[in-house]
ChimeraX commands (.cxc) that place a marker at each C-alpha (Angstrom):
marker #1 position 137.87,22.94,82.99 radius 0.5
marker #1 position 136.31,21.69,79.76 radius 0.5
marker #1 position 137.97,23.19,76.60 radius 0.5
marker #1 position 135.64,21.37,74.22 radius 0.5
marker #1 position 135.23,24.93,72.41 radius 0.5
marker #1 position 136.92,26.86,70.61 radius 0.5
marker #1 position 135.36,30.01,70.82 radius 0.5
marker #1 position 133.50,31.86,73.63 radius 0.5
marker #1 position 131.31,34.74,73.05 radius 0.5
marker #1 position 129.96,38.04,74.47 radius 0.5
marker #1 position 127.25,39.68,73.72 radius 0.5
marker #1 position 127.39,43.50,74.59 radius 0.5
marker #1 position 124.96,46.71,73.66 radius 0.5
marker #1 position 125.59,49.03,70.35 radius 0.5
marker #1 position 126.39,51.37,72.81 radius 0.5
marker #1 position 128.84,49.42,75.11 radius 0.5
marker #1 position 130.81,48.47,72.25 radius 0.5
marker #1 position 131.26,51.95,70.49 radius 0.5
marker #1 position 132.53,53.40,74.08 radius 0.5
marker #1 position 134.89,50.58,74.32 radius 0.5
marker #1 position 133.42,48.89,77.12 radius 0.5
marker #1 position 132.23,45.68,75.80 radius 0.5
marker #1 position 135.98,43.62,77.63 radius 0.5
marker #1 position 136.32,46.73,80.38 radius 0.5
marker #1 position 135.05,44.73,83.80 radius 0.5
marker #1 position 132.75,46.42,86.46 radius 0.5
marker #1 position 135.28,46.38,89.11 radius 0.5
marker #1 position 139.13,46.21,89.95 radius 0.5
marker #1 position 140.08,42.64,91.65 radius 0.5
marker #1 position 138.52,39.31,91.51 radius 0.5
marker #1 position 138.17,38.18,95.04 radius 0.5
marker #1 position 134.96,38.52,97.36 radius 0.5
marker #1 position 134.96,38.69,100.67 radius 0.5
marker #1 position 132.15,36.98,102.85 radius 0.5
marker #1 position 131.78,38.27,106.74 radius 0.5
marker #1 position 129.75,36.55,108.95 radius 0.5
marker #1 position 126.29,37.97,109.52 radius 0.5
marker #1 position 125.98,38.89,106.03 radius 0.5
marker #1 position 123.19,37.79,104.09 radius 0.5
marker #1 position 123.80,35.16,101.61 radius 0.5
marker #1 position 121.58,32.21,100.83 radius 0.5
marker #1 position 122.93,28.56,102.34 radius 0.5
marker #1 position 124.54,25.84,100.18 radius 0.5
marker #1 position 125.08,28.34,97.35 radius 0.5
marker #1 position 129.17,27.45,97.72 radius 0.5
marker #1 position 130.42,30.17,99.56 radius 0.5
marker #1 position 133.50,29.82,101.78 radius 0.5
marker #1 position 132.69,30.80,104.95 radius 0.5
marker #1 position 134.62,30.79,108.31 radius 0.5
marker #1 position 134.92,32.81,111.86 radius 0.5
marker #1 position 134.78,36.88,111.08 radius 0.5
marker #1 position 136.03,37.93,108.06 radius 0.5
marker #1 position 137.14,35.42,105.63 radius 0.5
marker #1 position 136.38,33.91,102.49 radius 0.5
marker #1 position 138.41,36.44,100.54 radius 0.5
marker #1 position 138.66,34.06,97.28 radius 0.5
marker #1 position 137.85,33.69,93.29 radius 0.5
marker #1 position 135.77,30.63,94.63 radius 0.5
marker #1 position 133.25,33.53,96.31 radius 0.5
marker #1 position 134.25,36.14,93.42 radius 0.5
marker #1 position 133.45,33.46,90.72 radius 0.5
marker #1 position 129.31,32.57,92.94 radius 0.5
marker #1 position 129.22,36.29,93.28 radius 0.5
marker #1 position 129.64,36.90,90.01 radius 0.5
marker #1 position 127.17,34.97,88.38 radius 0.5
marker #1 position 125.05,35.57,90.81 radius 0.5
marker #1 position 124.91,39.20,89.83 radius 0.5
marker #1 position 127.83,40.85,88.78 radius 0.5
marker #1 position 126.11,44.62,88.92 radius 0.5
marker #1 position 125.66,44.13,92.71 radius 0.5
marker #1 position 128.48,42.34,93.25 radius 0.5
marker #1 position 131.39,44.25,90.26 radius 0.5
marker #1 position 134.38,42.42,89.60 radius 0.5
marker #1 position 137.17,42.24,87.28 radius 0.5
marker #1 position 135.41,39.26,85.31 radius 0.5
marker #1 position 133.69,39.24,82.11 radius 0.5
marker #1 position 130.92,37.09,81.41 radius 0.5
marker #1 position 131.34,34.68,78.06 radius 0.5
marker #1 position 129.01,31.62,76.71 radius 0.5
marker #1 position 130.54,29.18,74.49 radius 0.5
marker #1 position 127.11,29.51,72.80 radius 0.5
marker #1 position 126.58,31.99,70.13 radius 0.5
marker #1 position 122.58,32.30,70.44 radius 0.5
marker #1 position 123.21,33.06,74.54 radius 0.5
marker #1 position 125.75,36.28,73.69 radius 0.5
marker #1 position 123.20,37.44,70.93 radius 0.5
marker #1 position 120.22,37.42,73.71 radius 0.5
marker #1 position 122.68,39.37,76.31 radius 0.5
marker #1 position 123.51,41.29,73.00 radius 0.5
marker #1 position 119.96,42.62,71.99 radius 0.5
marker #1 position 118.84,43.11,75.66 radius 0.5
marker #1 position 117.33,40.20,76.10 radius 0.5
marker #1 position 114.93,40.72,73.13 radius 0.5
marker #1 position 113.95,43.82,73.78 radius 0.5
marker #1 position 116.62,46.08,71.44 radius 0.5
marker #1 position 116.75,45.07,67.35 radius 0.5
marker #1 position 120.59,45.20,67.67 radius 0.5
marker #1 position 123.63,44.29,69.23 radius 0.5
marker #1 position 126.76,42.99,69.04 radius 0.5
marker #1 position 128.87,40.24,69.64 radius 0.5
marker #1 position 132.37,39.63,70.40 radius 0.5
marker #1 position 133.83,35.77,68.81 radius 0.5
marker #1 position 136.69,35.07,71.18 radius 0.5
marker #1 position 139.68,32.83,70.35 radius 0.5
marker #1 position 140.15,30.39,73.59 radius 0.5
marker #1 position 143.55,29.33,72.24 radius 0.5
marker #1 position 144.73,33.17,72.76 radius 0.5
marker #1 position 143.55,33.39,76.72 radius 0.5
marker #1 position 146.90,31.94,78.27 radius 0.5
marker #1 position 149.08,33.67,75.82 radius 0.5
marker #1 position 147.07,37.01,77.14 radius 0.5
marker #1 position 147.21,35.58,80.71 radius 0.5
marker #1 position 143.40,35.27,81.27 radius 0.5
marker #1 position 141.97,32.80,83.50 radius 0.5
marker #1 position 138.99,31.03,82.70 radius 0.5
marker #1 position 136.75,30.54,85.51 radius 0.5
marker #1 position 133.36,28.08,84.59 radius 0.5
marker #1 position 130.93,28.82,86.83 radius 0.5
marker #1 position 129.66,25.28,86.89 radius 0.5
marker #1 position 132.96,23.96,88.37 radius 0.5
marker #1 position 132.27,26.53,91.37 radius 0.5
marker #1 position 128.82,25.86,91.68 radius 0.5
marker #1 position 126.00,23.38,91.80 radius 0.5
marker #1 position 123.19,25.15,90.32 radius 0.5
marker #1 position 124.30,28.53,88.52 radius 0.5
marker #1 position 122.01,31.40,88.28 radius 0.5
marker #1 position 121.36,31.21,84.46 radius 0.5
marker #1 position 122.70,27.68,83.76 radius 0.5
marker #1 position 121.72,27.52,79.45 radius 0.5
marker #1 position 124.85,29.99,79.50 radius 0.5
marker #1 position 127.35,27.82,80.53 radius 0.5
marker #1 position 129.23,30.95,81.51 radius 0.5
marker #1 position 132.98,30.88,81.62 radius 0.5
marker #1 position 134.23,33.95,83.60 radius 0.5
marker #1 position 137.31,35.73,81.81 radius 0.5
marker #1 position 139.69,37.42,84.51 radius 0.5
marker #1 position 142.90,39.44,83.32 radius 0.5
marker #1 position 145.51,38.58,85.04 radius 0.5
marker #1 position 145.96,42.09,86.53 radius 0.5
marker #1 position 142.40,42.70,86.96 radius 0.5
marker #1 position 142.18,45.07,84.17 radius 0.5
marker #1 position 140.32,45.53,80.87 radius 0.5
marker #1 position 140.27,42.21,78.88 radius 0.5
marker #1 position 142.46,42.96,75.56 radius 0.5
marker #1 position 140.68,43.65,71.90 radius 0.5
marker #1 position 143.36,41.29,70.49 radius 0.5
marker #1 position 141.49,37.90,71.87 radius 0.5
marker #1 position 138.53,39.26,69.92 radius 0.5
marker #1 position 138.62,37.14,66.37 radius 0.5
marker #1 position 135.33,38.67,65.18 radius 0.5
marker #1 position 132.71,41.54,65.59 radius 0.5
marker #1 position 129.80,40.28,64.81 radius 0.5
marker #1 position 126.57,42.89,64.49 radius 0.5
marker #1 position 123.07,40.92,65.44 radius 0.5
marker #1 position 119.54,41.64,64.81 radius 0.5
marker #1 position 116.62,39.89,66.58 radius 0.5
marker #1 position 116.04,38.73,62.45 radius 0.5
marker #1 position 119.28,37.18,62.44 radius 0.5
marker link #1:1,2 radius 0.2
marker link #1:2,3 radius 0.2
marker link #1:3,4 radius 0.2
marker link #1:4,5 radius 0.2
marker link #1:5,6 radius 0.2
marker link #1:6,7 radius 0.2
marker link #1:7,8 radius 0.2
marker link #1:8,9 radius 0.2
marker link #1:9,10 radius 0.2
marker link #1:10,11 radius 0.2
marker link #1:11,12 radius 0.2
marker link #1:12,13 radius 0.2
marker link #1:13,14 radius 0.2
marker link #1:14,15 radius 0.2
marker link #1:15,16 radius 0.2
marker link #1:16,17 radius 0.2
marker link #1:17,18 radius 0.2
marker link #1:18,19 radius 0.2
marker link #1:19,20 radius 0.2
marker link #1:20,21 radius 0.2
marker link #1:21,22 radius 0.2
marker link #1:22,23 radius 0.2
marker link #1:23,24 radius 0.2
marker link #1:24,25 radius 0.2
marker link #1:25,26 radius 0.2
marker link #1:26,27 radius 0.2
marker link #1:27,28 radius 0.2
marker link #1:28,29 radius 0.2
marker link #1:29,30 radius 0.2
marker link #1:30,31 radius 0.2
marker link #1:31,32 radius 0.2
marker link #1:32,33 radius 0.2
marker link #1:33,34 radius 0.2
marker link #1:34,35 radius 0.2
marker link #1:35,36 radius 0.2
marker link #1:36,37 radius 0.2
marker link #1:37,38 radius 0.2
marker link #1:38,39 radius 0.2
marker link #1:39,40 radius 0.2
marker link #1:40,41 radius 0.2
marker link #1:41,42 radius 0.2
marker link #1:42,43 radius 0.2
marker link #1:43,44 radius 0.2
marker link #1:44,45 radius 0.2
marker link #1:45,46 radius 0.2
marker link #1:46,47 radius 0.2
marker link #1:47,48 radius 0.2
marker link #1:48,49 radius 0.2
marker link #1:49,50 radius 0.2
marker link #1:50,51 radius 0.2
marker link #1:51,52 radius 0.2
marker link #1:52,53 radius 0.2
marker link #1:53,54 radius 0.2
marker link #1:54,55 radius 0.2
marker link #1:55,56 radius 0.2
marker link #1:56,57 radius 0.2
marker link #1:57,58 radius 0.2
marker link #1:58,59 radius 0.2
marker link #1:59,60 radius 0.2
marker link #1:60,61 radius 0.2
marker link #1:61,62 radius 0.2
marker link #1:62,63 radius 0.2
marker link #1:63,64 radius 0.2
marker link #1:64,65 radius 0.2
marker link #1:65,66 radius 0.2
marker link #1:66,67 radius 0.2
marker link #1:67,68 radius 0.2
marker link #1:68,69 radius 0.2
marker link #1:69,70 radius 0.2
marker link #1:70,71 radius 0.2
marker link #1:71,72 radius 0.2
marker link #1:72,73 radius 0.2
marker link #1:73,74 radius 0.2
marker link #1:74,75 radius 0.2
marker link #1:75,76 radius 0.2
marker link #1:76,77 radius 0.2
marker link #1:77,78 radius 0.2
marker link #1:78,79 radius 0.2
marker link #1:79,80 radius 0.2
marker link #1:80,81 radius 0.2
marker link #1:81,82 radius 0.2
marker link #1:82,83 radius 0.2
marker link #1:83,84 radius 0.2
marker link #1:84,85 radius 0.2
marker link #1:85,86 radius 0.2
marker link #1:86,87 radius 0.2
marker link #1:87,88 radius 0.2
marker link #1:88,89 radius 0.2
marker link #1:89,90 radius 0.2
marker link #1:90,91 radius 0.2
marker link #1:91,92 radius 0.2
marker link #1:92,93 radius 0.2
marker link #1:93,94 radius 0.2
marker link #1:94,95 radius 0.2
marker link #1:95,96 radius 0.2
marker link #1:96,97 radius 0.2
marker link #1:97,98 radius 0.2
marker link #1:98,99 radius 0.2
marker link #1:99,100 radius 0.2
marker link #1:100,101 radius 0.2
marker link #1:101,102 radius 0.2
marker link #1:102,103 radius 0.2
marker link #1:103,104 radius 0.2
marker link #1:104,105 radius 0.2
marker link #1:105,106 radius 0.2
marker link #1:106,107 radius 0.2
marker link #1:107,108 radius 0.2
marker link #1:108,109 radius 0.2
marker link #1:109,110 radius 0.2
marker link #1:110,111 radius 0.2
marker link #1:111,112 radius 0.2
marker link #1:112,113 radius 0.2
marker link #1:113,114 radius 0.2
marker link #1:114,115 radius 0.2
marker link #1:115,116 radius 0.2
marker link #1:116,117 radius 0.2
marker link #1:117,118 radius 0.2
marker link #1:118,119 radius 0.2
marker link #1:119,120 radius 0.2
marker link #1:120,121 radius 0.2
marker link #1:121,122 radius 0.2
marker link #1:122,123 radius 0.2
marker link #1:123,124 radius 0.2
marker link #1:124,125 radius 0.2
marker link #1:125,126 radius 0.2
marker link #1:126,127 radius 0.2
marker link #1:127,128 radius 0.2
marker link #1:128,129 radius 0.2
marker link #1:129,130 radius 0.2
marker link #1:130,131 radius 0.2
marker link #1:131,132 radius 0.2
marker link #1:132,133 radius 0.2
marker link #1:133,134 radius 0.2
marker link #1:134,135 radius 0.2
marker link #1:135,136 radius 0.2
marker link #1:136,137 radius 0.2
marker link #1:137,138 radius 0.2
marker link #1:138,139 radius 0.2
marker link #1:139,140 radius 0.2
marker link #1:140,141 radius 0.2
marker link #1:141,142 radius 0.2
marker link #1:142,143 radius 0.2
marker link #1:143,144 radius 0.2
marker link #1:144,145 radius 0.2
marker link #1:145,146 radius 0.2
marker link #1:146,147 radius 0.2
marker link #1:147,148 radius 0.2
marker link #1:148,149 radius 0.2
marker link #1:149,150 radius 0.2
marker link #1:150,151 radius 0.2
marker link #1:151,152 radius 0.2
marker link #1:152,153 radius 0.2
marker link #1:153,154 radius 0.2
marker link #1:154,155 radius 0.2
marker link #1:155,156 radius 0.2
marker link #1:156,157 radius 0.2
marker link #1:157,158 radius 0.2
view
């Protein structure tokens, strides 16, 4: 995986981050399992076999970034780019504030987080200005506040 930056960033609601949910993941593992006859688009990098296989991070990773509300996971979505975490941070546009967390990539392996970019797993991501980089925990759980370098409050002004 390129490591060409230094930082990654995530840009979370007012509200997320006061309830401490900004690093707590959706769900409890990262693998996703595909079974045959379920609906998935073609080519999009699934592993697929006979009955039910494809329990992987390779399908947790394309799941993930596909949409990680549907499909929850112990991931947390990151951007190495600062103005992509303060759009996710202010809804898209559509709330004044927000915030955003400055993450120090040097502290990941000391913290045993993997790093999963999606654009290693898959051809054409969903949303591919975010170059998203998936942080997983090694135990699936809540990412810890000590990666976080700096909490940084946005406006759509700023």
């Amino acid at each position: 995986m390129e490591n060409k930056y230094k930082y990654l960033y995530r840009g979370v609601s007012e509200e997320m981050h006061h309830n401490k949910k900004g690093l707590l993941p959706r769900g409890s593992s990262f693998t996703r399992t595909i079974i045959i006859g379920e609906h998935h688009e073609g080519g999009d990098g699934f592993v697929i076999g006979l009955g039910v296989v494809g329990d992987c991070q390779d399908n947790a990773v394309i799941a993930h970034q596909r949409d990680s509300k549907v499909f929850p996971s112990s991931g947390i979505s990151t951007t190495p780019f600062f103005e992509r975490a303060k759009f996710y941070a202010t809804h898209k546009g559509e709330k004044k504030r927000g915030i955003v967390y400055k993450i120090d990539r040097f502290l990941l392996s000391e913290k045993a987080i993997k790093q999963y970019r999606v654009k290693d797993y898959i051809e054409f991501p969903e949303i591919p200005e975010d170059d998203e980089i998936i942080l997983v925990k090694d135990d699936n759980a809540a990412l810890p506040q000590e990666i976080v370098s700096e909490v940084i409050t946005v406006t759509l002004d700023t």
